[in-house]
C-alpha positions in Angstrom: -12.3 172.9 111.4 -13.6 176.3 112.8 -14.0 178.1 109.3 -16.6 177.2 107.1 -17.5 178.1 103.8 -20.9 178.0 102.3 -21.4 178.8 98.3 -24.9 180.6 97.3 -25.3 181.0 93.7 -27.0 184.1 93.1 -28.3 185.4 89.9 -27.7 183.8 86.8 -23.8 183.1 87.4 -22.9 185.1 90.9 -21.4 183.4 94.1 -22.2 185.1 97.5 -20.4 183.5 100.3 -21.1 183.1 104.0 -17.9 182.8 106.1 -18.6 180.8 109.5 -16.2 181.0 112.8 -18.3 177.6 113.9 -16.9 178.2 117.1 -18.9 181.7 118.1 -21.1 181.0 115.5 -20.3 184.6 114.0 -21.2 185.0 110.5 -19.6 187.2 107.5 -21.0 187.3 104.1 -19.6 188.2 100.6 -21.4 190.2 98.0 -25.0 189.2 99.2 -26.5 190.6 95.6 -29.8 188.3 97.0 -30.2 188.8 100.5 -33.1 186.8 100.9 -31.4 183.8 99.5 -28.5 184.8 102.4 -31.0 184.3 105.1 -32.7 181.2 103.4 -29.1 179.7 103.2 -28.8 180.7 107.1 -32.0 179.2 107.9 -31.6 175.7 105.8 -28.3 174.6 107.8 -29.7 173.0 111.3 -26.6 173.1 112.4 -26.2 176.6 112.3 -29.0 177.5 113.8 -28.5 180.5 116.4 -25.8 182.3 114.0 -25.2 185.8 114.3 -24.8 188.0 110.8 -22.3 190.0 111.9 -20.7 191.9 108.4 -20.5 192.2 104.7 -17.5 192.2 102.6 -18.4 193.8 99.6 -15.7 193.3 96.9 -16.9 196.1 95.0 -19.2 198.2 93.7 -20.7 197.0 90.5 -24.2 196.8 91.2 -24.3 192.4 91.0 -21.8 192.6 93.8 -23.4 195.3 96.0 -26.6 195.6 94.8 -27.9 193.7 98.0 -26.4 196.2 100.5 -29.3 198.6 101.4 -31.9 195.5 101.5 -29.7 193.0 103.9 -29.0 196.4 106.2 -33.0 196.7 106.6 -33.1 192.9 107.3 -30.0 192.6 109.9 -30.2 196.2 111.8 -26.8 197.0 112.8 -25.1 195.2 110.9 -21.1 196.7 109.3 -21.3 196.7 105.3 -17.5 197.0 104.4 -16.2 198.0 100.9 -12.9 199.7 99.8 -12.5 203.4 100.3 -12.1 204.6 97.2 -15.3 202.4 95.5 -18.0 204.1 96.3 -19.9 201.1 97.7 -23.8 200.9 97.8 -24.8 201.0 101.6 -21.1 200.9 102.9 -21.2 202.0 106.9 -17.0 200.8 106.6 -14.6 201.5 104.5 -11.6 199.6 104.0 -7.9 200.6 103.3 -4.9 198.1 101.5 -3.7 196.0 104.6 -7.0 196.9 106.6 -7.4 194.0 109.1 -11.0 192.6 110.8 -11.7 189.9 112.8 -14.9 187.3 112.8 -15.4 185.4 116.1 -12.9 184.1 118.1 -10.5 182.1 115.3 -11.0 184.2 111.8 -9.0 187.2 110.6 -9.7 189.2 107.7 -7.2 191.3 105.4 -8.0 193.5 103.2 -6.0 193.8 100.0 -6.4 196.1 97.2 -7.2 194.8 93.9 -7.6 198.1 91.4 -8.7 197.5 87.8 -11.6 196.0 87.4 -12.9 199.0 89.5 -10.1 201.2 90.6 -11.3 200.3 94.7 -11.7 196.9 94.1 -11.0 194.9 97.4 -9.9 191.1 97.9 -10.6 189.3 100.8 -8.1 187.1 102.4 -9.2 185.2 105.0 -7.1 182.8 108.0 -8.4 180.8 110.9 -6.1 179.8 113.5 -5.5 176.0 113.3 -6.4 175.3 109.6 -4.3 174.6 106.8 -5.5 176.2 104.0 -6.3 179.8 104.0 -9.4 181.4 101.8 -9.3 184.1 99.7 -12.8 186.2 98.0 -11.5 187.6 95.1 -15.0 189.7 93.4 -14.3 190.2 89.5 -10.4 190.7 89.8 -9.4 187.1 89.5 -11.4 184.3 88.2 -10.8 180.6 87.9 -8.4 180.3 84.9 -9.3 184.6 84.4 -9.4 187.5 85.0 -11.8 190.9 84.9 -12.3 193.2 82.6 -10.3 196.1 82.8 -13.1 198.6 83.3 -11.3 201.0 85.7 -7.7 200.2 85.2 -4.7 199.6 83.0 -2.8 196.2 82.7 0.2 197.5 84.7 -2.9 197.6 87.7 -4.0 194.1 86.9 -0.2 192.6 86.9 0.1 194.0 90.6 -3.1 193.0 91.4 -2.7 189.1 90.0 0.9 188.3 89.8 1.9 190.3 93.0 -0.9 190.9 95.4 -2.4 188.0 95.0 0.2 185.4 93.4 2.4 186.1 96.4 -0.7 184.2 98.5 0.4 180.9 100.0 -0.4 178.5 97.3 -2.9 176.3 99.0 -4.7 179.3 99.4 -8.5 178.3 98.3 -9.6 181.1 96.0 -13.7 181.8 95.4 -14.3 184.1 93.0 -17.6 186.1 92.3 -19.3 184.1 89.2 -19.0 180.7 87.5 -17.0 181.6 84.1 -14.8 178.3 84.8 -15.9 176.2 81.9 -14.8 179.1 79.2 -12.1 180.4 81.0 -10.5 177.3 80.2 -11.5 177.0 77.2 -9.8 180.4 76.0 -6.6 179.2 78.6 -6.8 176.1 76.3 -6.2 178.4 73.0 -3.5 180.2 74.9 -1.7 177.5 75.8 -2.7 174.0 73.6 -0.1 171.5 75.1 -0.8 172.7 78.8 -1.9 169.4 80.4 -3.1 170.9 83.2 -5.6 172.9 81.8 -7.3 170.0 79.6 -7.3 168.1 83.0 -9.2 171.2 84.5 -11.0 172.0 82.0 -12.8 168.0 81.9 -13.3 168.1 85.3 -15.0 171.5 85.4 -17.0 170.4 82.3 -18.2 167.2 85.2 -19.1 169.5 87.7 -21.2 172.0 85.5 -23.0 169.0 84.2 -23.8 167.8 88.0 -24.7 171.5 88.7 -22.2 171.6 91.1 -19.8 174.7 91.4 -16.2 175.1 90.3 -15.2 176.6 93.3 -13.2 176.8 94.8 -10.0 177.2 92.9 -6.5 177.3 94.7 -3.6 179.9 94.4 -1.5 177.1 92.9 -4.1 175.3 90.3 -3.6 178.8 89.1 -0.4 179.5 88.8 -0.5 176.2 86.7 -3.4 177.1 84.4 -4.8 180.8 84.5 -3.0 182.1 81.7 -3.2 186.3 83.2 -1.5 184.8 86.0 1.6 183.1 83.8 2.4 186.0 82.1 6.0 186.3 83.1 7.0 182.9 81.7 8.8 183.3 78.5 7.4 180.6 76.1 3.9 182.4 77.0 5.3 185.9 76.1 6.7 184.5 72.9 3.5 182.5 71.6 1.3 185.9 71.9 4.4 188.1 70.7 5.1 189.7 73.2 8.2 190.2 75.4 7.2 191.5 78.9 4.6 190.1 81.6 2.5 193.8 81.3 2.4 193.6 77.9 1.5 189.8 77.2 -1.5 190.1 80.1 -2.5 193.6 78.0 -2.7 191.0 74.7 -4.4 187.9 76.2 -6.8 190.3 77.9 -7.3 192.3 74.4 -8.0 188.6 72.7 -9.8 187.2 75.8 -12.3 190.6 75.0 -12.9 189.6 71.5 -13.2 185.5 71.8 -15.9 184.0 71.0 -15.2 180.8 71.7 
């Protein structure tokens, strides 16, 4: 394999992420709220030892997310902060259009892809390596496993294109990492949605497992998704029908509106 993925919670429920071209041993790193647990995570892998920080993706500009921007530039001189153009990222020297592309060592590229809602500049980050199956993508506070963001800058219509379309469209083996560890009620609340959806129940035991281990829920794929993240199944029917609703925009506005106001 010559991408690696390395999960560093952060905060009281954040993922930063450290993407790895293992064979230049070029280094990117996702929404590094807690630089000095970056570097510590650096450090703590022998194997890695001699790895070059080369760029942050920042996925937008809420201040968990980016908040780490100015501090990591002081601690890696030089180093490209990238953030979408219309955010208004902390400490962004880069900033990144829909489609934008970037490559990381020799084997990685990076795309770009516009995510608006949650913020209206919200970027996703999909990620390929030449020669491995599965692609990754870093998808911030747009999509979750088994949720979605709050729409604090945008309208549903925004978080249909962003979910359904942008990032539905994804190959489904497409490993998604999201930016916190909401797993556990996600699925709970999916599990109100939808009652009789097997899948989720199955999920939603195993993610119980893993939280109880302390281990992470992530990552998710593009097609565990489409089979239990109820903002992403929108445009079946029998969904539509048990919130009453009768179109996709509509029935994500609802399960957002009762997602806002669940207490579980």
């Amino acid at each position: 394999m010559v991408m690696r993925i390395v999960e560093i919670p952060c905060l009281e429920d954040n993922y930063s992420y450290l993407i790895i071209d293992e064979t230049s041993k070029e280094a990117a790193v996702v929404d590094p709220v807690e630089p000095d647990k970056i570097l510590h995570a650096l450090q703590q892998q022998q194997q890695l030892q001699g790895l070059t920080l080369k760029m942050v993706l920042t996925t937008h500009h809420h201040w968990d997310h980016a908040g780490g921007n100015d501090k990591i530039k002081q601690m890696i001189p030089g180093i490209k902060v990238y953030g979408g153009s219309i955010d208004n990222v902390r400490g962004c020297t880069h900033k990144l259009d829909n489609r934008d592309r970037l490559s990381l060592g020799t084997n990685i590229n990076i795309t770009a892809l516009h995510t608006p809602c949650h913020t209206k500049g919200h970027i996703s980050y999909y990620v390929t390596a030449k020669d491995q199956d599965a692609p990754a993508v870093f998808t911030g506070d747009t999509l979750f496993v088994a949720g979605c963001g709050k729409f604090f800058e945008g309208t549903a219509e925004q978080m249909y294109q962003s979910l359904c379309v942008t990032l539905g469209a994804l190959p489904k083996p497409t490993k998604v990492y999201c930016g916190h560890e909401y797993t556990v009620k996600n699925l709970q609340f999916a599990l109100a949605i939808e009652p009789n959806n097997e899948r989720i129940t199955q999920k939603l035991s195993w993610a119980q497992h893993q939280r109880e281990m302390n281990q992470p829920t992530v990552p998710s794929t593009i097609e565990e998704e489409l089979e239990t993240n109820p903002f992403m199944r929108v445009e079946l029917p029998l969904l539509q029908a048990s919130v009453g609703c009768d179109s996709p925009v509509e029935t994500l506005r609802e399960i957002r509106m009762r997602k806002d106001n669940w207490r579980g």
